[in-house]
GUTORKOL-443508 format. One record per residue (C-alpha): residue in three letters; x, y, z. Coordinates in nm, 3 decimals. Example, Ala and Ser with C-alpha at 12.3 -4.5 7.8 and 13.67 -1.06 7.14 Angstrom:
2
+------+---------+---------+---------+
| resn |       X |       Y |       Z |
+------+---------+---------+---------+
|  ala |   1.230 |  -0.450 |   0.780 |
|  ser |   1.367 |  -0.106 |   0.714 |
+------+---------+---------+---------+
//
This chain:
390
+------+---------+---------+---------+
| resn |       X |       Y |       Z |
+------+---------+---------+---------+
|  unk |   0.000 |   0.000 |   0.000 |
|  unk |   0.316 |   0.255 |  -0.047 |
|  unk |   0.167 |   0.454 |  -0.306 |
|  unk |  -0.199 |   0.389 |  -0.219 |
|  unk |  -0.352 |   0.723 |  -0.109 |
|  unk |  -0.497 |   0.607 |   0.179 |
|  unk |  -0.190 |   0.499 |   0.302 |
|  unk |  -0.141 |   0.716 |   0.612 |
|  unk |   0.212 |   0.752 |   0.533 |
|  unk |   0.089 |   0.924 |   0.203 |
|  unk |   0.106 |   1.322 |   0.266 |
|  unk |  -0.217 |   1.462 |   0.126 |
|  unk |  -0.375 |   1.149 |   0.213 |
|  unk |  -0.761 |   1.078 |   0.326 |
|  unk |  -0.697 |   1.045 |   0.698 |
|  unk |  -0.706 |   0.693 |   0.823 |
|  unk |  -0.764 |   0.604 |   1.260 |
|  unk |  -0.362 |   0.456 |   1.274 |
|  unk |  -0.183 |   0.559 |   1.547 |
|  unk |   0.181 |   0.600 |   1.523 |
|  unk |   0.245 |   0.291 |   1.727 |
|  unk |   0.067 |   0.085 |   1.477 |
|  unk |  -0.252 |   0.039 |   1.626 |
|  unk |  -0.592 |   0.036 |   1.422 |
|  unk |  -0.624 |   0.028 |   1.069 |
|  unk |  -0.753 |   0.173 |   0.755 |
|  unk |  -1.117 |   0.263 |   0.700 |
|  unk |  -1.225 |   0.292 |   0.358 |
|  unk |  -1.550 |   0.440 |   0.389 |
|  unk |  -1.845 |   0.514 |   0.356 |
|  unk |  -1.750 |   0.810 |   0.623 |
|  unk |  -1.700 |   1.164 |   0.652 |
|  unk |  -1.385 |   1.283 |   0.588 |
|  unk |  -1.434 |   1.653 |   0.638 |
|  unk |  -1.527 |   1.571 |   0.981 |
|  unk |  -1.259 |   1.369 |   1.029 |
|  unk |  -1.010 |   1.601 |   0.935 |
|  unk |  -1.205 |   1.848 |   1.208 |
|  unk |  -1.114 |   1.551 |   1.496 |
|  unk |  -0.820 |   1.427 |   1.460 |
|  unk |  -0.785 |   1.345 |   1.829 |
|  unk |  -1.094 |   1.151 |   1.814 |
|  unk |  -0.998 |   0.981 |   1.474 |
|  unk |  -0.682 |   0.871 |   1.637 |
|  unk |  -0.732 |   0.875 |   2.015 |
|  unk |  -0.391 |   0.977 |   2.207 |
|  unk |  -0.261 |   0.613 |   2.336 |
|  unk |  -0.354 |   0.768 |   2.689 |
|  unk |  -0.715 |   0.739 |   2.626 |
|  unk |  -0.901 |   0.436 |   2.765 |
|  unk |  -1.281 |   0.318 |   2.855 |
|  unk |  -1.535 |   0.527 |   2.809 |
|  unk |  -1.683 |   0.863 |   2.846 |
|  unk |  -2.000 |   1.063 |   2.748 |
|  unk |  -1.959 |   1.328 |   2.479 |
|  unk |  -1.844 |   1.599 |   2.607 |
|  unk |  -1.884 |   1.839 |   2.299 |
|  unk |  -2.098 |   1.959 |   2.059 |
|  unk |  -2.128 |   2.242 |   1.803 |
|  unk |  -2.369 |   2.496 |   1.745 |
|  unk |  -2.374 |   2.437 |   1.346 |
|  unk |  -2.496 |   2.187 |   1.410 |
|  unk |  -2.862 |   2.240 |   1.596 |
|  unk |  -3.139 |   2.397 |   1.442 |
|  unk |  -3.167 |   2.751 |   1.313 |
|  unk |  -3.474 |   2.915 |   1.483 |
|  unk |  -3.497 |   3.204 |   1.142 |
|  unk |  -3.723 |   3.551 |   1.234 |
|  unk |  -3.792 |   3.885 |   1.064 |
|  unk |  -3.531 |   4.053 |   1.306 |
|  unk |  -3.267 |   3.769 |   1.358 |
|  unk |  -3.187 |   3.415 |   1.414 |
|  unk |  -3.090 |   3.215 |   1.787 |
|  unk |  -2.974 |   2.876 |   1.822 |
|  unk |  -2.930 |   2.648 |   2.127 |
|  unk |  -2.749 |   2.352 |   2.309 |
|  unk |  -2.954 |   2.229 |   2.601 |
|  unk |  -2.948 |   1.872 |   2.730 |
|  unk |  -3.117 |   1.755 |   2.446 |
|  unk |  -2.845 |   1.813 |   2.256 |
|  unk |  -2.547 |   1.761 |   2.487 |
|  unk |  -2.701 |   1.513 |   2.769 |
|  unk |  -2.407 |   1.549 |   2.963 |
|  unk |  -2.451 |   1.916 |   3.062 |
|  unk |  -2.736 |   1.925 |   3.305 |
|  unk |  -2.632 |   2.222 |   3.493 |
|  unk |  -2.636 |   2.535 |   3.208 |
|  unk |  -2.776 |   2.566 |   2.856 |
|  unk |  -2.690 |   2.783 |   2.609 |
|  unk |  -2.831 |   3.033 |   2.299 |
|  unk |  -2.637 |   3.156 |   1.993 |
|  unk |  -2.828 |   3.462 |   1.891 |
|  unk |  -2.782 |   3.774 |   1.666 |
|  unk |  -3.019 |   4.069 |   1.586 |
|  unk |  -3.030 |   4.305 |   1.284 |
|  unk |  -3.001 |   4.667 |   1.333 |
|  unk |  -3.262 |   4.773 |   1.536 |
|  unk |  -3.376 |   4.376 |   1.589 |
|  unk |  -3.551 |   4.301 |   1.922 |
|  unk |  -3.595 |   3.992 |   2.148 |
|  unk |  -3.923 |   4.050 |   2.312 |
|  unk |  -4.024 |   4.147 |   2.616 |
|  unk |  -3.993 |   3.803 |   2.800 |
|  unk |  -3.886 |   3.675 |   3.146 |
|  unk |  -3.741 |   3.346 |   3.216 |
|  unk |  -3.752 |   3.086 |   3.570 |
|  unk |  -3.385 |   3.057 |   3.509 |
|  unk |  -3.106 |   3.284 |   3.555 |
|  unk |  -2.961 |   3.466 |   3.216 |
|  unk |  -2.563 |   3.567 |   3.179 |
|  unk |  -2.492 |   3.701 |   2.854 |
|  unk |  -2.117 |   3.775 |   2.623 |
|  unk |  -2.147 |   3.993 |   2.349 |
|  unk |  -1.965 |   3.845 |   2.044 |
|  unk |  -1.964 |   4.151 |   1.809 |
|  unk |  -2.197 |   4.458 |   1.785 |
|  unk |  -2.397 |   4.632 |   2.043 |
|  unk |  -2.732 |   4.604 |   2.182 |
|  unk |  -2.989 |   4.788 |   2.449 |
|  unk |  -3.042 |   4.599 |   2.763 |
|  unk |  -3.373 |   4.675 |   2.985 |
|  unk |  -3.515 |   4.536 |   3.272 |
|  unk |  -3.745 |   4.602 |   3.628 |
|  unk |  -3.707 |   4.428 |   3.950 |
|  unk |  -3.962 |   4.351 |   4.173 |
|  unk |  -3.928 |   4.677 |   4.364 |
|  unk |  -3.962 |   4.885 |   4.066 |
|  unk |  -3.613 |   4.967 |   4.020 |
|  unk |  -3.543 |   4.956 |   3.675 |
|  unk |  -3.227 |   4.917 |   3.467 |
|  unk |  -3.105 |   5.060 |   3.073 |
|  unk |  -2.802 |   5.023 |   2.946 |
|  unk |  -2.611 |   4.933 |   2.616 |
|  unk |  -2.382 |   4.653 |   2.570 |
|  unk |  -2.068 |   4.645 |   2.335 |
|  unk |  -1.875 |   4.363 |   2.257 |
|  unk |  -1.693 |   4.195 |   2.541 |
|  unk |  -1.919 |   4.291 |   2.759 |
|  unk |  -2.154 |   4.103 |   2.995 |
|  unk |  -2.486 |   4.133 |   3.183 |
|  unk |  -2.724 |   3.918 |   3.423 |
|  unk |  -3.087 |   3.947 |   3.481 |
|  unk |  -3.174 |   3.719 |   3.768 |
|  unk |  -3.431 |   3.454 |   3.757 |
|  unk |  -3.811 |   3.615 |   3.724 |
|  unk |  -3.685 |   3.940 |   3.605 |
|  unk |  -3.858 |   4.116 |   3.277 |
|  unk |  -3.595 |   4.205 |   3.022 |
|  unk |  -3.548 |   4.274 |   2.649 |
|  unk |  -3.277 |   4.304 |   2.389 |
|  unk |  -3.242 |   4.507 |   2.095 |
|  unk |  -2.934 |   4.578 |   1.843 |
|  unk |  -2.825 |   4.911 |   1.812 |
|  unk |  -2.727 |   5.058 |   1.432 |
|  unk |  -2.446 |   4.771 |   1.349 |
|  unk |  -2.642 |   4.460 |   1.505 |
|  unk |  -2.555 |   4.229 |   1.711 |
|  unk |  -2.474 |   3.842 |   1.806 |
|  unk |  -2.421 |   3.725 |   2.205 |
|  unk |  -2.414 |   3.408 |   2.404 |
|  unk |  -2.661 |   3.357 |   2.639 |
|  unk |  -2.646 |   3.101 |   2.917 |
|  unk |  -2.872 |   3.011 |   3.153 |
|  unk |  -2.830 |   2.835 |   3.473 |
|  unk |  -3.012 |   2.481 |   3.419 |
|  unk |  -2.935 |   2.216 |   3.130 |
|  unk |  -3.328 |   2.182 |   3.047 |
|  unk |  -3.383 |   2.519 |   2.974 |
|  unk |  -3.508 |   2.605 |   2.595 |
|  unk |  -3.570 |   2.988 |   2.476 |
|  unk |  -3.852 |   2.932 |   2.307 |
|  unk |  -4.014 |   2.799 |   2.594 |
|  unk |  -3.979 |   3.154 |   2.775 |
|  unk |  -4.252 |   3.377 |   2.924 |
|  unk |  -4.293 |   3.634 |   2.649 |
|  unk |  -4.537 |   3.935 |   2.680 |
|  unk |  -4.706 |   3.867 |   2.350 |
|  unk |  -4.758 |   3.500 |   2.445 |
|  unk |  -4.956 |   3.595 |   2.725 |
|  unk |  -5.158 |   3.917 |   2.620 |
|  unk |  -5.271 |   3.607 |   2.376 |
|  unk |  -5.373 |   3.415 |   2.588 |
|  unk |  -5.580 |   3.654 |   2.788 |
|  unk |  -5.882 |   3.718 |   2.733 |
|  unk |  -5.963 |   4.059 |   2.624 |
|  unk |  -6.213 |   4.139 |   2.883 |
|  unk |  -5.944 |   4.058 |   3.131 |
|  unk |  -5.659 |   4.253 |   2.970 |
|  unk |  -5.957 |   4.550 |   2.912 |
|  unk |  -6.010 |   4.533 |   3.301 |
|  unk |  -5.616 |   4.508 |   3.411 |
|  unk |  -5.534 |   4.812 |   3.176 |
|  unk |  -5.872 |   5.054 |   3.208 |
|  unk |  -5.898 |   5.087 |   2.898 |
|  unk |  -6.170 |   4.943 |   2.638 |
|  unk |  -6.159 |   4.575 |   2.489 |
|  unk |  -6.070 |   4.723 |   2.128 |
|  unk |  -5.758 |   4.891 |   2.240 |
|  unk |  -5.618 |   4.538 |   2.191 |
|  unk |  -5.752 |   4.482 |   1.860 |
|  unk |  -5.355 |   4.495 |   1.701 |
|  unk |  -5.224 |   4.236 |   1.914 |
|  unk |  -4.990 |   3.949 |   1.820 |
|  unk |  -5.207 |   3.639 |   1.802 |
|  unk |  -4.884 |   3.436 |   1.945 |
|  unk |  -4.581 |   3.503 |   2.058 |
|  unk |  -4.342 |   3.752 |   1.871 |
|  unk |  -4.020 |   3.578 |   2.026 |
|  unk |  -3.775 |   3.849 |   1.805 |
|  unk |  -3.921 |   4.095 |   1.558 |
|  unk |  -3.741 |   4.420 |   1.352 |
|  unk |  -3.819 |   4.718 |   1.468 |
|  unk |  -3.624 |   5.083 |   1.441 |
|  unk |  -3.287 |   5.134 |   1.565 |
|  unk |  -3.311 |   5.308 |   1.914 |
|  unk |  -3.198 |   5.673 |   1.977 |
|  unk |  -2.945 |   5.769 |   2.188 |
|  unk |  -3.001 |   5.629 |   2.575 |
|  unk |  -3.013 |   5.948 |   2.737 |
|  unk |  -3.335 |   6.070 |   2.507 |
|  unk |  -3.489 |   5.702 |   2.586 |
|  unk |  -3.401 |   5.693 |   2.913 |
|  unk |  -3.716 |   5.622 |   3.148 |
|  unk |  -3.684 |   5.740 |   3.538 |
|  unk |  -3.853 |   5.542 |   3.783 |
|  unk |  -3.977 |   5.676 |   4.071 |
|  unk |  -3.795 |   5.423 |   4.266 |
|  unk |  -3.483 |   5.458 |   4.148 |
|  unk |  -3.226 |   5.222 |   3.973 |
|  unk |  -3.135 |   4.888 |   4.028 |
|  unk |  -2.874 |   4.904 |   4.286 |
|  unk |  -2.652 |   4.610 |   4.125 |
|  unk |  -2.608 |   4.685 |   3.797 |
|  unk |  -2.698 |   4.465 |   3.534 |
|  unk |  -2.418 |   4.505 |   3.310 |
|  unk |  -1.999 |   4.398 |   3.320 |
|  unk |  -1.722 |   4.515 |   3.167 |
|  unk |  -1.514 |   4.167 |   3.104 |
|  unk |  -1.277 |   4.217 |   2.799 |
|  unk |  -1.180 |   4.594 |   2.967 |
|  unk |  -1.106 |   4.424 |   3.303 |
|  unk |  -0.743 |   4.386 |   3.354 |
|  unk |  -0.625 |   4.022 |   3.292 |
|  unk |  -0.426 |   3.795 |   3.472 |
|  unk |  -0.115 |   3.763 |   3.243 |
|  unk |   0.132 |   3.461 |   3.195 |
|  unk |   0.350 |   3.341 |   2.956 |
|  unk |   0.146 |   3.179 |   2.712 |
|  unk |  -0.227 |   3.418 |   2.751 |
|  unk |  -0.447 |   3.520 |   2.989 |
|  unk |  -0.738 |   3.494 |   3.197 |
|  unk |  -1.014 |   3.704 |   3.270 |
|  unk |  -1.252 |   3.604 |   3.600 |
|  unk |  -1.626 |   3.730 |   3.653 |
|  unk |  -1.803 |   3.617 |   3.982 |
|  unk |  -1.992 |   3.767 |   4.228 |
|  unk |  -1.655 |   3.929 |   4.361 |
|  unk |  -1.664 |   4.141 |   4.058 |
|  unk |  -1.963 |   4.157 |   3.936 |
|  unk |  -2.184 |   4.134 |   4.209 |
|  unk |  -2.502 |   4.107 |   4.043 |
|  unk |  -2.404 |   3.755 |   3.903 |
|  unk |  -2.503 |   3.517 |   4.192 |
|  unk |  -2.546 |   3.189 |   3.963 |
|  unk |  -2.326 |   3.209 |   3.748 |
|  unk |  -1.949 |   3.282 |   3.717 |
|  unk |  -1.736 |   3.282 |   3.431 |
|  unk |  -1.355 |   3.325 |   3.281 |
|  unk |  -1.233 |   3.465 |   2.941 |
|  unk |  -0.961 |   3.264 |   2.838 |
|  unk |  -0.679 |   3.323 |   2.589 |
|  unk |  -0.404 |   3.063 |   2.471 |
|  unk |  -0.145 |   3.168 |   2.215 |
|  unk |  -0.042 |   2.921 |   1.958 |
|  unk |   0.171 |   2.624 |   2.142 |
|  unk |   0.054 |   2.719 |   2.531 |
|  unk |  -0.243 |   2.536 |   2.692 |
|  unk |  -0.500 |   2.590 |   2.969 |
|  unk |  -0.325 |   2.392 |   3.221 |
|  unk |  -0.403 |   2.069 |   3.399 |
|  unk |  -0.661 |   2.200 |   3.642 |
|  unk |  -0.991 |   2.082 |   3.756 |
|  unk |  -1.279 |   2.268 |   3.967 |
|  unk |  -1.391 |   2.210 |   4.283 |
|  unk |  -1.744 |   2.364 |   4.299 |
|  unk |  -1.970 |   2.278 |   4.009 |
|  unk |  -1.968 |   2.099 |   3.647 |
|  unk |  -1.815 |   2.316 |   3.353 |
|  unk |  -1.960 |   2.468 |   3.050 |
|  unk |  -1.770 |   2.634 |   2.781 |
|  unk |  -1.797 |   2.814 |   2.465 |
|  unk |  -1.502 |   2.844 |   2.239 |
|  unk |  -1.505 |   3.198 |   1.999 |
|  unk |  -1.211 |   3.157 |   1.802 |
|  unk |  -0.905 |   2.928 |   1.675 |
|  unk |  -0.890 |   2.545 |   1.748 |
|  unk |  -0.780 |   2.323 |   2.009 |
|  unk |  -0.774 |   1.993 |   2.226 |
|  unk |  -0.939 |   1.873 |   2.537 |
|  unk |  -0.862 |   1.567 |   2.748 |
|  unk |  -1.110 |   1.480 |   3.036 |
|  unk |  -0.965 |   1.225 |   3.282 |
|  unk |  -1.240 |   1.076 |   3.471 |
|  unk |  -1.072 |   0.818 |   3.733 |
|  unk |  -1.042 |   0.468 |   3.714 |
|  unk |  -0.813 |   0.446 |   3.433 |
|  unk |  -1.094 |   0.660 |   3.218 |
|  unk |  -0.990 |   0.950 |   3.005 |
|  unk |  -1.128 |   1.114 |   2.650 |
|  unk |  -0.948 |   1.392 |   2.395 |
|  unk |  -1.235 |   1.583 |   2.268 |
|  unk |  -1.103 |   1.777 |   1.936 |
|  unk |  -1.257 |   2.162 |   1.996 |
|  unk |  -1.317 |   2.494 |   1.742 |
|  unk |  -1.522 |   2.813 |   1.737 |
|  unk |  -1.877 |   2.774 |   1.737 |
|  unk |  -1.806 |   2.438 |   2.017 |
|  unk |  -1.969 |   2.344 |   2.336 |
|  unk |  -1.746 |   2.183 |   2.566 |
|  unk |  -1.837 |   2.046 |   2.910 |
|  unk |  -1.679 |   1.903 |   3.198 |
|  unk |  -1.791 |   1.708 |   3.501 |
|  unk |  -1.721 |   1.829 |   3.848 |
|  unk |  -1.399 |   1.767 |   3.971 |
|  unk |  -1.316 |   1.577 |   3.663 |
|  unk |  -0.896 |   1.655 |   3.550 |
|  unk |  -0.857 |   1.851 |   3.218 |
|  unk |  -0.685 |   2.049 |   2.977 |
|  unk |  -0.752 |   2.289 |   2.655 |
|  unk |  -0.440 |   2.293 |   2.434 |
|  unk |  -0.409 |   2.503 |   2.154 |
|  unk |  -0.369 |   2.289 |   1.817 |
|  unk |  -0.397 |   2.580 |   1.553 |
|  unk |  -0.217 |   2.893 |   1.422 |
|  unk |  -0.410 |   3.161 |   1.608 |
|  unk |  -0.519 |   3.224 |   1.938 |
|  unk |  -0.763 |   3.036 |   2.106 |
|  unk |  -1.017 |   3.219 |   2.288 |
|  unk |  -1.313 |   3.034 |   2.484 |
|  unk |  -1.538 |   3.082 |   2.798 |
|  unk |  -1.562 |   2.906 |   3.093 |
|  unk |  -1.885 |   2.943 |   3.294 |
|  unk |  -2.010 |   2.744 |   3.604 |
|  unk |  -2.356 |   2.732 |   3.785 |
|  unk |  -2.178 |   2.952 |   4.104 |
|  unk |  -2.115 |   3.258 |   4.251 |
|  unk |  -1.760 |   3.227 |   4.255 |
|  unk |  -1.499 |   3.106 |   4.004 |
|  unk |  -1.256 |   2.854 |   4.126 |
|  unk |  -0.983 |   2.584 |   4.017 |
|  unk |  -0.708 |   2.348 |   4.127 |
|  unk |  -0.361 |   2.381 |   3.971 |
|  unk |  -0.207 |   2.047 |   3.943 |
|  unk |   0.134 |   2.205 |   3.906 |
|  unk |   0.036 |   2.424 |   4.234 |
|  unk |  -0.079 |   2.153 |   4.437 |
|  unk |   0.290 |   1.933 |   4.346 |
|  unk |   0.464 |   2.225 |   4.435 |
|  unk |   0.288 |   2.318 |   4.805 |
|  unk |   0.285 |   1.924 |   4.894 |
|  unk |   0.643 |   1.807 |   5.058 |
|  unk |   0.874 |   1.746 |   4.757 |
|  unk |   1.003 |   1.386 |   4.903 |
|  unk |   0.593 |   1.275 |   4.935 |
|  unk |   0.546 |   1.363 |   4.574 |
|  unk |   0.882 |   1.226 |   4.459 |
|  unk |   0.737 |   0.869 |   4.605 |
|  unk |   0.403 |   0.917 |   4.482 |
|  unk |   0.489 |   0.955 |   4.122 |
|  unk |   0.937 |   0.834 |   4.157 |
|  unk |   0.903 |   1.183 |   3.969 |
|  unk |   1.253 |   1.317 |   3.857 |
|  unk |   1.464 |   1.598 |   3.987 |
|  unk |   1.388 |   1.758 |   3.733 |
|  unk |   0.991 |   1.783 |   3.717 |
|  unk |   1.009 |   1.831 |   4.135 |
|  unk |   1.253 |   2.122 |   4.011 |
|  unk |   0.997 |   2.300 |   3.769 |
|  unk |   0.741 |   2.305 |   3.989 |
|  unk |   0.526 |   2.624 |   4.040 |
|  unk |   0.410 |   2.801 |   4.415 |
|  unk |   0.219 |   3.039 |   4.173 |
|  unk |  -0.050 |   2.912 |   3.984 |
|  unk |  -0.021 |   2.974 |   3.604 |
|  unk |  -0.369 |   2.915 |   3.431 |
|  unk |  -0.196 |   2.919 |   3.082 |
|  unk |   0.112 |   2.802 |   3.019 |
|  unk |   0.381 |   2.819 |   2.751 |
|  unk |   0.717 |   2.704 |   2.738 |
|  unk |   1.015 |   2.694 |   2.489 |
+------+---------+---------+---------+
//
């Protein structure tokens, strides 16, 4: 098979699951070879990898395109990805002026801006209400019950949104169409004081996202309650936030330390240069969900008992990880890899593996693993969440 082309050690070649070491074999179809070229790690599992664990992945091209006059959204819930049961999460974008409704949800909402800009409202139970636009790498949180609404300013708009259980679908949300339809208009006539045919232009369902003008500037929109603002505000600054810098990228935490309003849900921005990785970590207070915006990369769960699984990633992915369970994200492309981390918490927290080696006695860990003098030597007091070395 020298000069067959699906001889693996053909360059150019039709990728074949035949690991270095001689293990496997050729497959000549019928398959998918684009998608084999996108998971190589999965094609040809790393020799490490052994038993058997859920799929921990899965990309947003490939649920289904919810299409309105206005924009588009998109989701991964547990439907999709059983694994993740403790967030779900929407794709969405808006045209100019583009609005998702006036809704409220029985979950939590945390929201990144991708590219654009948008309006944010919302009213708490006291009254206190909240308006404010969002740019891109920004955040904001409406806590569970809360009215809100979203609307692109003059460029449009896409955002993440994650919400803080796995069963959660946005088009199952409390809209304000949905329910003036489903009032009846005697009722709605009596609520408002004002007569039946004043809601003779109503929706007969719900509107979910509809076009609609571009809004003005905020201060000529603004409206003043007579209670005041909400006194945690709604909205987060996470790209302008200094970052925690080592060689290889950075890291950028959100949690109730920083952005107090966010009592569910805490998150990281995370950066890895070509050749550095998201260290061997794992995290101590809840399952995690991620979202990966640009470049390409590599995850390995390790699940005890001799179980681990290399996950290939790219933009557009959902990645998830079990609580507690020992990972990495390694960056296999040409240009930076940047993804999200978010948790069902208040507060953002990990384990360092490196960190832990290095503040446990060195002769305990040197009988533990008969590790060399040379590993106990490069051992780190300081934890590095990325790391890159020559």
């Amino acid at each position: 098979m020298a000069n067959d082309p699906r001889n693996p050690a053909v360059p150019g070649r039709v990728p074949q699951p035949v690991r270095k070491d001689g293990a496997g074999g050729p497959d000549f179809g019928p398959r998918d070879v684009l998608r084999d070229l996108q998971n190589p790690d999965m094609l040809v599992p790393p020799a490490t990898d052994a038993g058997l664990l859920p799929n921990m992945r899965f990309s947003f091209s490939d649920t289904h395109m919810q299409l309105n006059e206005g924009g588009w959204s998109r989701e991964i819930t547990v439907r999709d990805l059983p694994i993740a049961t403790t967030l779900a999460g929407v794709n969405m974008s808006l045209v100019p002026g583009g609005v998702r409704e006036l809704h409220w949800h029985q979950q939590a909402e945390w929201a990144y801006m991708i590219w654009g800009g948008a309006r944010i409202t919302s009213v708490d139970a006291q009254g206190r209400n909240f308006i404010a636009d969002v740019e891109k790498g920004e955040l904001w949180y409406f806590p569970a019950g809360l009215p809100h609404s979203i609307q692109a300013l003059e460029a449009g708009c896409e955002f993440l949104l994650v919400f803080d259980d796995g069963t959660f679908s946005d088009l199952n949300t409390l809209s304000i169409s949905d329910w003036f339809a489903h009032t009846p208009r005697d009722v709605l006539a009596a609520n408002f004081g004002v007569p039946a045919e004043a809601f003779d232009g109503l929706p007969d369902g719900q509107v979910y996202i509809f076009e609609d003008r571009v809004p003005g500037p905020l201060p000529a929109e603004a409206v003043e309650s007579p209670y005041g603002a909400v006194p945690l505000s709604f909205k987060h600054k996470l790209l302008a936030q200094p970052p925690l810098r080592t060689p290889g990228g950075s890291v950028r935490i959100a949690d109730s330390s920083n952005f107090p309003a966010a009592r569910t849900i805490a998150a990281a921005l995370v950066e890895i240069e070509p050749g550095a990785m998201r260290e061997l970590h794992w995290h101590p207070n809840d399952d995690e969900w991620q979202y990966y915006l640009s470049g390409q990369g590599r995850m390995t769960v390790f699940g005890g008992n001799g179980i681990a699984r290399t996950y290939d990633v790219r933009a557009g992915d959902v990645g998830y990880v079990p609580f507690a369970m020992g990972h990495y994200v390694q960056n296999t492309g040409s240009e930076t890899l940047w993804f999200l981390e978010m948790f069902r918490s208040d507060r953002f927290a990990d384990v360092s593996l490196n960190q832990w080696m290095a503040l446990t006695p060195r002769d305990l860990v040197q009988a533990n693993l008969n590790a060399s003098p040379e590993l106990l030597d490069s051992l780190r007091k300081v934890k590095w969440p990325v790391v890159k070395y020559p």
